[in-house]
matplotlib code that plots the C-alpha trace (Angstrom):
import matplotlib.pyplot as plt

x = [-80.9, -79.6, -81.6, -81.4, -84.3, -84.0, -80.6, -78.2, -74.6, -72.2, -69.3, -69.8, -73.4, -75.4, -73.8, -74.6, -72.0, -74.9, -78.6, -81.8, -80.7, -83.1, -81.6, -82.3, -79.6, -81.4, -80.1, -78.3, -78.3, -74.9, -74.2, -71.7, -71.1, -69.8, -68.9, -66.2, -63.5, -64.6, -68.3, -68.7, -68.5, -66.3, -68.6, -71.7, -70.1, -69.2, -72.6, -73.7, -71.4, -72.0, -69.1, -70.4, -74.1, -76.6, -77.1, -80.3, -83.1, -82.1, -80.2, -81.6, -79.5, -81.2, -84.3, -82.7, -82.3, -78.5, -79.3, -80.6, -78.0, -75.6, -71.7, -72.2, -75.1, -72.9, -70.6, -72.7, -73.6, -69.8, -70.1, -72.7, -70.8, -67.2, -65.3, -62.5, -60.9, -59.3, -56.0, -55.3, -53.5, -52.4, -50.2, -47.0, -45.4, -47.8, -47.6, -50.7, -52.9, -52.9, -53.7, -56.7, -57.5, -57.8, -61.4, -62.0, -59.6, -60.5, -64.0, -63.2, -63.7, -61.6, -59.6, -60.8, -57.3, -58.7, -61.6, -58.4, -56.5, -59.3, -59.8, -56.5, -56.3, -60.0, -57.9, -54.9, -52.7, -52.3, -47.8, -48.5, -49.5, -46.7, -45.5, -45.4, -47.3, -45.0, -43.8, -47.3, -47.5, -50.5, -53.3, -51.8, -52.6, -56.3, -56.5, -55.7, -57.9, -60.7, -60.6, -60.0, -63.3, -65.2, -63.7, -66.6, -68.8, -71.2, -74.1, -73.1, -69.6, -68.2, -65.4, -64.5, -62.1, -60.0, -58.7, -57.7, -53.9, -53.9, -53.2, -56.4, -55.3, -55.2, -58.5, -60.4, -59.0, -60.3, -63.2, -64.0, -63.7, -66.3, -68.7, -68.1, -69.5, -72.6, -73.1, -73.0, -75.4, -73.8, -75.0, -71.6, -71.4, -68.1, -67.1, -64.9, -64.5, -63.4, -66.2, -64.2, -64.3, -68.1, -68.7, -66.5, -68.2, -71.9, -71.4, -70.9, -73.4, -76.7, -75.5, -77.0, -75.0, -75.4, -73.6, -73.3, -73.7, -74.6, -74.5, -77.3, -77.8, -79.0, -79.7, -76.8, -78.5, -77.2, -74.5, -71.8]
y = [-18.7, -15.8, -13.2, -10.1, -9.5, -5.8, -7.3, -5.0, -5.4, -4.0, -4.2, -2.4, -2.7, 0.1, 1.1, -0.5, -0.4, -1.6, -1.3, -2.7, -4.1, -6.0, -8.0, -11.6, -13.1, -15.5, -18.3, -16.9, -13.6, -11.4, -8.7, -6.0, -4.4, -1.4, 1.5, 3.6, 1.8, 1.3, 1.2, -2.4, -4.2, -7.2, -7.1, -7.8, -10.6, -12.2, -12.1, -14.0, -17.1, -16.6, -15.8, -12.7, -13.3, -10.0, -8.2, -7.2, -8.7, -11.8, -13.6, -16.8, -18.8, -21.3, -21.5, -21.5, -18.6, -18.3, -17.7, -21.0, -22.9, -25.1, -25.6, -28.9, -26.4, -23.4, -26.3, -27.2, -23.9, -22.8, -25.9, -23.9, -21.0, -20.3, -17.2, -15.3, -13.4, -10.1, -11.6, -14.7, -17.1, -20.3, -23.1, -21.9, -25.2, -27.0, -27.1, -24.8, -28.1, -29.3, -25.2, -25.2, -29.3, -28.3, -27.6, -31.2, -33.1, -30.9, -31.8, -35.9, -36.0, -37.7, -35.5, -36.7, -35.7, -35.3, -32.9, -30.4, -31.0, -29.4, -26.7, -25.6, -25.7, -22.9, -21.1, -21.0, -22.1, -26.0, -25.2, -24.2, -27.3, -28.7, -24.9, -23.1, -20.7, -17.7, -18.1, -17.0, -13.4, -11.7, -12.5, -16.3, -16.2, -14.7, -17.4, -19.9, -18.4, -18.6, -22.5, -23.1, -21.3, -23.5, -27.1, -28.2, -26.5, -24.3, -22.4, -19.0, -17.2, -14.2, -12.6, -9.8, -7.1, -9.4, -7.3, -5.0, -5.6, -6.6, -4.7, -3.7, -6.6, -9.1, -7.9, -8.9, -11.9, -12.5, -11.2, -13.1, -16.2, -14.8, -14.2, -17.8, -18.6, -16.8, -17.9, -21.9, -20.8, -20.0, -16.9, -14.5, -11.3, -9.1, -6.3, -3.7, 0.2, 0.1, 1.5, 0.9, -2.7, -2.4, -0.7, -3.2, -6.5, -4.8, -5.0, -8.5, -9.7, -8.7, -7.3, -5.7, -2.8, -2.5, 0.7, 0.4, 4.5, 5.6, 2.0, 1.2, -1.1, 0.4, -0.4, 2.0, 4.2, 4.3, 6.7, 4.9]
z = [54.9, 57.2, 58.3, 60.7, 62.6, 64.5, 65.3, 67.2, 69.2, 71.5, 72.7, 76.2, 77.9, 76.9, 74.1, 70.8, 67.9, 65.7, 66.1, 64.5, 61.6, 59.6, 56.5, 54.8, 52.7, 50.2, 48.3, 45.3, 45.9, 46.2, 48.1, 49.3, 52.5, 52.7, 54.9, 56.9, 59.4, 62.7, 61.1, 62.0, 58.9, 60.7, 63.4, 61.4, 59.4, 62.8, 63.7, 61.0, 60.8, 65.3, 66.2, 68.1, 69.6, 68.9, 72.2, 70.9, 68.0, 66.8, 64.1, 62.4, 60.4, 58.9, 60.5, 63.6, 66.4, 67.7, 71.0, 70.7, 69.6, 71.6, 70.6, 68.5, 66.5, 66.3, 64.9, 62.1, 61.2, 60.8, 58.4, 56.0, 56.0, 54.4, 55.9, 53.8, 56.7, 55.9, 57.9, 56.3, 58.5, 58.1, 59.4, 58.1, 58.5, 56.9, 52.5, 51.3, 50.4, 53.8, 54.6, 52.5, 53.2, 57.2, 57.9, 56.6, 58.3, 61.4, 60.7, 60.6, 56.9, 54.4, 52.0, 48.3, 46.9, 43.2, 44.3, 46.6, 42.9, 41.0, 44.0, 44.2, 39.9, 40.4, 42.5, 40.6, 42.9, 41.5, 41.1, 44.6, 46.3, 47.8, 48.9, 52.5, 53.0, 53.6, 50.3, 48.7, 47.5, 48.8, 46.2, 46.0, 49.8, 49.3, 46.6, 49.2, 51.8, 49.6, 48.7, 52.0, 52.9, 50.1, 51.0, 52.6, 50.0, 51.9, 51.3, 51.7, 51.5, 53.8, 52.7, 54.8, 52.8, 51.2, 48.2, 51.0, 50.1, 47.0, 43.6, 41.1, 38.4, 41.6, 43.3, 40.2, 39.7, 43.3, 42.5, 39.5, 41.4, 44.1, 40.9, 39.7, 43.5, 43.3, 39.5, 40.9, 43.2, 46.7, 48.5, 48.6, 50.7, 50.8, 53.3, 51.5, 50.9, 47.5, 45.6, 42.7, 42.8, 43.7, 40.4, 38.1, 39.8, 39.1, 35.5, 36.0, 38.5, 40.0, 43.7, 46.2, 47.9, 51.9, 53.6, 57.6, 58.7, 62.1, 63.7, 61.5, 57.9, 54.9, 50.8, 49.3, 46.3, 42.7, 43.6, 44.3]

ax = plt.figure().add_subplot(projection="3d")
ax.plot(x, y, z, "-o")
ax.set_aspect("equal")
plt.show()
């Protein structure tokens, strides 16, 4: 689906944030991404939905190179590829259906009202429908965030720290839902530093742990 091929970026010329990072993100699989602030966590999950462009090796996404890709491709990729951003902002005057309903009407498509029923029941957020969005507690707005990344179904799912504010009982209800992803058969990967929440999710599905350290990507051991 995605892979990094010797992939490396910076923000300033000459000096790479990231470096030669080689990894292939499969149909199916699951994986976390972890490591200190400032490692570059955010910055490698931009550079795989091409949002940032690698100054160095490439990225293919989907069989196709991103340096490659024009704005109606870049387009279609963003399609195949739901983003969970740790900020979650929405249209706070719009109710949270039309919130989470956006990347298809944005897109031209028609909104199938009984699938965004369904979506926002997964999500738990069905009494919700019809509220704004600054009266959502913090995991109700993750919630949100999440079915809005999934609207247009895609094939893999980025989530980038988003149990960062939220309470341990509300992180794995996140969480859970995440795991119901990967177990449909969408390819999920999530940034975060809780270790904790690593642990608990690996008794429930087969993951993959990546650690960014000294710019570069590696397969975290068995001691987490």
């Amino acid at each position: 689906m995605i892979e990094l091929q010797d992939a490396g970026f910076g923000y300033h010329e000459g000096a790479e944030l990231l470096s030669n990072m080689t990894l292939s993100l499969q149909k199916g699989m699951f994986h976390f991404l972890t490591g200190p602030s400032g490692a570059g966590k955010t910055t490698l999950l931009r550079l795989l939905y091409a949002d940032l462009l690698p100054t160095s090796g490439r990225v293919i996404a989907f069989g196709q190179d991103l340096r490659g890709l024009g704005r109606d491709d870049i387009a279609g990729l963003r399609r195949r590829v739901g983003v969970v951003h740790q900020d979650t902002q929405f249209l706070d005057h719009l109710p949270v259906a039309e919130n989470v309903a956006l990347p298809l009407t944005v897109s031209g498509h028609a909104v199938d009202m009984t699938a965004l029923r369904d979506l926002l029941g997964w999500v738990q957020l069905g009494p919700q429908a019809r509220a704004l969005p600054p009266s959502l507690s913090g995991g109700e707005r993750q919630r949100a965030a999440l079915a809005r990344a999934v609207i247009l179904s895609p094939d893999l799912v980025l989530a980038d720290e988003p149990t960062g504010n939220l309470d341990w009982d509300m992180s794995m209800r996140l969480m859970q839902l995440l795991i119901e992803l990967n177990k449909s058969g969408k390819t999920v990967l999530v940034a975060t530093h809780d270790l904790n929440l690593i642990r608990a999710a690996k008794a429930q599905v087969a993951a993959r742990v990546l650690r960014i350290a000294n710019g570069g990507l590696q397969l975290a051991g068995a001691d987490l």
